[in-house]
C-alpha positions as MATLAB code, in Angstrom:
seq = 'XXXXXXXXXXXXXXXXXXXXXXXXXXXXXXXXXXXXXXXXXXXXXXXXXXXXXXXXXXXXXXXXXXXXXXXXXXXXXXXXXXXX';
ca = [
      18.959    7.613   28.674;
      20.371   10.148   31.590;
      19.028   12.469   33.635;
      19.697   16.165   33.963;
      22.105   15.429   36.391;
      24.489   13.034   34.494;
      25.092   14.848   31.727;
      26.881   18.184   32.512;
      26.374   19.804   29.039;
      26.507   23.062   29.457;
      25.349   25.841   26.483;
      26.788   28.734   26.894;
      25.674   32.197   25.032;
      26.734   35.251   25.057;
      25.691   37.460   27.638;
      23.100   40.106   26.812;
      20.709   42.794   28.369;
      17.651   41.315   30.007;
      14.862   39.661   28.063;
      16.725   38.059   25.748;
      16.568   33.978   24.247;
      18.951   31.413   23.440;
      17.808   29.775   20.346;
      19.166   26.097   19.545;
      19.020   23.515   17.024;
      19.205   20.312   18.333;
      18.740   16.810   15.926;
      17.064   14.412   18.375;
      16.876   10.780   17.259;
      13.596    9.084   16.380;
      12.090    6.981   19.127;
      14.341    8.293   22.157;
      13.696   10.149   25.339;
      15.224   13.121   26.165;
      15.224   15.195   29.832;
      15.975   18.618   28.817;
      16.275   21.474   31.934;
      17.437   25.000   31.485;
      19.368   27.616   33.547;
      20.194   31.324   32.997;
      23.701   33.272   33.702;
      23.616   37.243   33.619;
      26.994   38.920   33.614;
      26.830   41.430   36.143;
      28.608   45.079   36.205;
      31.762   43.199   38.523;
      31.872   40.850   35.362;
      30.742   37.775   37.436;
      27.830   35.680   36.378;
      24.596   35.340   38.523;
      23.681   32.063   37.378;
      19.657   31.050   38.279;
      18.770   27.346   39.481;
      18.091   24.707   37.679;
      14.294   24.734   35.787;
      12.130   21.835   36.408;
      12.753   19.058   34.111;
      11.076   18.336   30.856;
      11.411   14.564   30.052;
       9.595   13.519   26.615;
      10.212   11.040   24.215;
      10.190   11.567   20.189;
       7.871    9.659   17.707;
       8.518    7.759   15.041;
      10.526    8.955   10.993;
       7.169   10.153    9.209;
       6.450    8.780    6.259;
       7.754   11.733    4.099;
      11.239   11.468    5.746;
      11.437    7.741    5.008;
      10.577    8.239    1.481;
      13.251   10.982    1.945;
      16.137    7.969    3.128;
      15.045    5.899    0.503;
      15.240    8.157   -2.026;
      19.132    8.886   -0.782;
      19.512    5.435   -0.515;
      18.751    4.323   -3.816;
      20.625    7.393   -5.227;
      23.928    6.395   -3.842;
      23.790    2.872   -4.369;
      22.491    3.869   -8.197;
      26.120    5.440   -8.021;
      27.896    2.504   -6.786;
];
């Protein structure tokens, strides 16, 4: 687990007009806490960035594989090893 501050991953979008969203996918593991914060760059007319401060923190942690996605593995599972 880190914090906010110990991970400097940065995502980086393209610049556009003012409201716009960054949409991600991320695959987050089962069982796992995650401290997610957010912060906006607009490229100005001089072509530098006005970059806003940090949001607040979000920390949460994710549940358990439901039952459909373990039926999902197994399935895989016994595919491949039917293969092998």
């Amino acid at each position: 687990r880190h914090s906010a501050q110990d991970v400097p991953t940065k995502l980086v979008a393209k610049a556009v007009p003012l409201p716009m969203t960054v949409r991600g996918h991320w695959f987050l593991s089962p069982r796992t806490e995650y401290s997610v914060a957010v912060q906006t760059a607009v490229k100005q007319s001089d072509g530098e960035y006005l970059v806003s401060g940090w949001s607040e923190t979000v920390e949460f942690c994710t549940g358990d594989y439901a039952k459909e996605h373990l039926a999902q593995l197994q399935e895989k599972a016994e595919l491949i090893a039917g293969r092998m």
